[in-house]
N, C-alpha and C positions, 0 to 999 in steps of 0.2 A: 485455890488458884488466885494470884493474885491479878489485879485489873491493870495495864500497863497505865503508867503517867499521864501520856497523852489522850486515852480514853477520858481519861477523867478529868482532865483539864477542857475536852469537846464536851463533856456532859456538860459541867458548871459553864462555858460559854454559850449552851444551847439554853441552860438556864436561864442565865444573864438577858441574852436576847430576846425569849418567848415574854419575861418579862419588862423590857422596854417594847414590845410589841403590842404587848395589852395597855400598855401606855398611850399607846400610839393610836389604838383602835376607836379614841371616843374623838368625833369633830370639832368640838369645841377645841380639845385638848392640842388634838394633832395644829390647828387653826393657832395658837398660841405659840406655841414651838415654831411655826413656820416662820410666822411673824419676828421672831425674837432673831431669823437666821440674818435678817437683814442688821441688827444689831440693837443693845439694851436697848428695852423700852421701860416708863413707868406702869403702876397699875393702872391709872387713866388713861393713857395713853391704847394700852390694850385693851380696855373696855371699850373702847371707842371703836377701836378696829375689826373686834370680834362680836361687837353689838351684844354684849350680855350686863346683865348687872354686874355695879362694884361687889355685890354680896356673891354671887357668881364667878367673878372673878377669882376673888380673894380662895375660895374655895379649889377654886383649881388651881391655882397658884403656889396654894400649901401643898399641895397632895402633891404635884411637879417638883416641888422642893421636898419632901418628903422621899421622892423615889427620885432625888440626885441629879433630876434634869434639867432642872434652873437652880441658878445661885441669886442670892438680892443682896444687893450693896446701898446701904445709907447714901444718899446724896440731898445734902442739907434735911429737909423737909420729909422726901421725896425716898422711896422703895425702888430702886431701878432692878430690873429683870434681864436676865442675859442666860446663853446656855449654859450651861457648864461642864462639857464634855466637847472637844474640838470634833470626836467621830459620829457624835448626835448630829450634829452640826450639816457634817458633809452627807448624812442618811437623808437628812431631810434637805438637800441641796436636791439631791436625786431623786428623791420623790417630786417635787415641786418641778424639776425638769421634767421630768415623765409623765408627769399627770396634770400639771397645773401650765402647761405654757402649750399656746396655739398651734 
């Protein structure tokens, strides 16, 4: 029997999902992405806001860029960090509304 299209197109986005989920799940991590919805930041600038080390940082930074949910753009000197998915973006609009405002 074969599996219709669309099933399988819902499996790989449950996929997709479960993992930008597990993405999501560590504080630090999630605390980085929030930050970034307000728009690019550098690595210091985020170490700053998230109170961890630049060694800290840089670590999750990689791993975020590694699973596609920040891109870094050369400016002069400077690693600037921004989303890189506009639907990342709006997930954590709504998280931050729902959980994080009074």
């Amino acid at each position: 029997m074969q599996i219709p299209v669309s099933i399988m197109k819902m499996e790989k986005s449950c996929e997709d999902v479960s993992q930008l989920l597990k993405s999501l799940a560590h504080p630090t991590r999630l605390m980085i992405l929030g930050h970034l919805t307000a728009g690019p930041k550098t690595v210091g600038k985020l170490t700053e806001l998230c109170e961890v080390s630049q060694s800290q940082m840089s670590h999750f930074l990689m791993r975020l860029s590694y699973e596609h949910l920040v891109k870094a753009e050369k400016q002069g000197r400077y690693r600037v960090y921004s989303l890189a998915d506009k639907r990342l973006k709006k997930l954590l609009e709504v998280i931050q509304k729902e959980y994080c405002s009074s």
